[in-house]
C-alpha positions in Angstrom: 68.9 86.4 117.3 66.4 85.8 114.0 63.6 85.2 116.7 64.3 88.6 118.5 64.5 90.6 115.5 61.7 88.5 113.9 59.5 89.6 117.1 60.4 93.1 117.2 59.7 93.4 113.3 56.2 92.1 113.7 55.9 94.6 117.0 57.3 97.9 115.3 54.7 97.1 111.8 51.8 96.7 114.3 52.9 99.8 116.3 53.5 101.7 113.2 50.5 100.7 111.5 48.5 103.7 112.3 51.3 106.1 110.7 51.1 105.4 107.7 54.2 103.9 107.2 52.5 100.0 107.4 50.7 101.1 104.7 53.8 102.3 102.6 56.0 99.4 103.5 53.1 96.7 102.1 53.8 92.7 102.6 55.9 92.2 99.7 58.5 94.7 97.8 57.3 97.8 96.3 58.0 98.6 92.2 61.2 100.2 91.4 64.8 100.8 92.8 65.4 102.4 96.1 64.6 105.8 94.7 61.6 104.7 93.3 60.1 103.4 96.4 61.5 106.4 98.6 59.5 108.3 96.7 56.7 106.1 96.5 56.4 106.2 100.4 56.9 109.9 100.3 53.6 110.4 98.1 51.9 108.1 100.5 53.4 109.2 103.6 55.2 112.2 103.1 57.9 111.4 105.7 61.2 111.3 102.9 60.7 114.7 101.8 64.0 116.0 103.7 66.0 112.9 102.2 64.6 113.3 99.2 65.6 116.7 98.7 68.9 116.0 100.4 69.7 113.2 97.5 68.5 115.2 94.7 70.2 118.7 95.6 71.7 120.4 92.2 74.9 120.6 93.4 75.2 116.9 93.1 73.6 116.9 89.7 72.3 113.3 89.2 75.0 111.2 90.6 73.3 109.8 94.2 70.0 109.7 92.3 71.8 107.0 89.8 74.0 105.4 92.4 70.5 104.8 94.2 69.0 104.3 91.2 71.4 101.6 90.1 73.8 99.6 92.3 72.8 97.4 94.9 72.8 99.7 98.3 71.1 99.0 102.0 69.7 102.8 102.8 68.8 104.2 107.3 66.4 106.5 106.0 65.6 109.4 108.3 62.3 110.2 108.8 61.2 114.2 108.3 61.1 114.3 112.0 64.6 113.2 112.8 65.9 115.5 110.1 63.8 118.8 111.8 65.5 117.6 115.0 69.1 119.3 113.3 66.9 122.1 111.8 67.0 120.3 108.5 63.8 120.6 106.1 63.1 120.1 102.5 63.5 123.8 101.8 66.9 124.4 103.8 68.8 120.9 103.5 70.6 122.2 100.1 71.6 125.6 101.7 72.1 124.4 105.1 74.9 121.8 104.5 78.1 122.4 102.2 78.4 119.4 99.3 80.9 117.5 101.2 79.6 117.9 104.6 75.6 116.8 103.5 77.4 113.8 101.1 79.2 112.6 104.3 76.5 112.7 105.6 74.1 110.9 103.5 76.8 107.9 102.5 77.1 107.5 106.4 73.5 106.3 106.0 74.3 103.9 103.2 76.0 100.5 102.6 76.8 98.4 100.0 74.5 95.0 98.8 71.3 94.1 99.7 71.0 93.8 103.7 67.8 92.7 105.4 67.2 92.4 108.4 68.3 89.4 109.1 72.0 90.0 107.8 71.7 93.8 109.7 71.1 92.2 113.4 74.5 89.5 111.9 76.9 92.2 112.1 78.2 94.5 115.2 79.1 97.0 112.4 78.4 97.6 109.4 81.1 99.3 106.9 79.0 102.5 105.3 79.6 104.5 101.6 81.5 106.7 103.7 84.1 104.8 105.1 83.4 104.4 108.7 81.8 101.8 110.6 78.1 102.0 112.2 77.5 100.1 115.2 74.7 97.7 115.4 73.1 97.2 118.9 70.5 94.8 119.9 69.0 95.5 123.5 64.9 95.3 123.0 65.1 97.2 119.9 67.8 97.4 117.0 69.7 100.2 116.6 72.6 101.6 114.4 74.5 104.4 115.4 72.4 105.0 118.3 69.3 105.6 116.1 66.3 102.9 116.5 65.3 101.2 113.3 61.5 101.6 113.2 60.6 99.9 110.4 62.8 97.3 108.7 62.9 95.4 105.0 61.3 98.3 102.6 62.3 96.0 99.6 63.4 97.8 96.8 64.9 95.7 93.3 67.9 96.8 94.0 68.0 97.0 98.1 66.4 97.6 101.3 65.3 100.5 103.0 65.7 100.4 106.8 63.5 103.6 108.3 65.5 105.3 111.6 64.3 107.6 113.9 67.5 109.8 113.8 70.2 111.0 111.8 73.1 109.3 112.5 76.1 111.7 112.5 79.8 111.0 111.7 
């Protein structure tokens, strides 16, 4: 199983290396917490801008941003594409989605401690911020919730990022 996902990590960088995203991710951790290099990929990339804007609403005040900030969490991150697949953008995330509905939905894309990939591919679920459980498949690619992971280990000091191509829904 380490083999397979090893392989398919080294496939999806070399496939993705053209996107910018290669770039972004780097050989080694970026600076920061997982907001810090969220948004550190976002300046390079621009692909976070619907997450970030999603985390950082004003009705949640500053309470994900810390909890991100802060305690050691594993993160799916959408890409902007998977998010304009619901309709969702920067500019309409906050309006879109009621508080409880969008916070659902973000801590379904959250779990607790530091998971790479290695411990990700270990589990057939994974328990999320949420409360429910996100199926792990591995059949060619990896995928959680039915949502590929494109990019694995984005190492953050207090995390991983794990880049899907969907939004996984509840």
């Amino acid at each position: 199983m380490k083999k397979l996902w090893s392989v398919l990590s080294i496939v999806v960088v070399l496939a993705l290396a053209t996107t910018g995203f290669a770039a972004a991710s780097g050989p080694g951790p970026k600076e920061g917490n997982i907001i810090d290099v969220a948004l550190a990929i976002n300046e390079e990339t621009g692909e976070f801008s619907t997450l970030i804007a999603a985390v950082t609403c004003p009705f949640f005040g500053t309470s994900l941003v810390d909890m991100l900030s802060r305690a050691q969490r594993t993160v799916f991150a959408p890409t902007d594409a998977a998010f304009a697949e619901l309709g969702l953008t920067p500019d309409n995330v906050c309006k879109a989605l009621d508080r409880n509905t969008l916070k659902t939905v973000l801590f379904y894309h959250i779990a607790r401690g530091k998971l790479d990939s290695t411990a990700v591919v270990g589990s057939d679920m994974l328990m999320m911020l949420n409360g429910q459980y996100a199926d792990i498949q591995v059949n060619g690619s990896v995928t959680i919730d039915g949502q590929t992971i494109i990019l694995p280990d984005v190492m953050a000091a207090n995390g991983y990022i794990h880049v899907i191509d969907g939004v996984m829904l509840p």
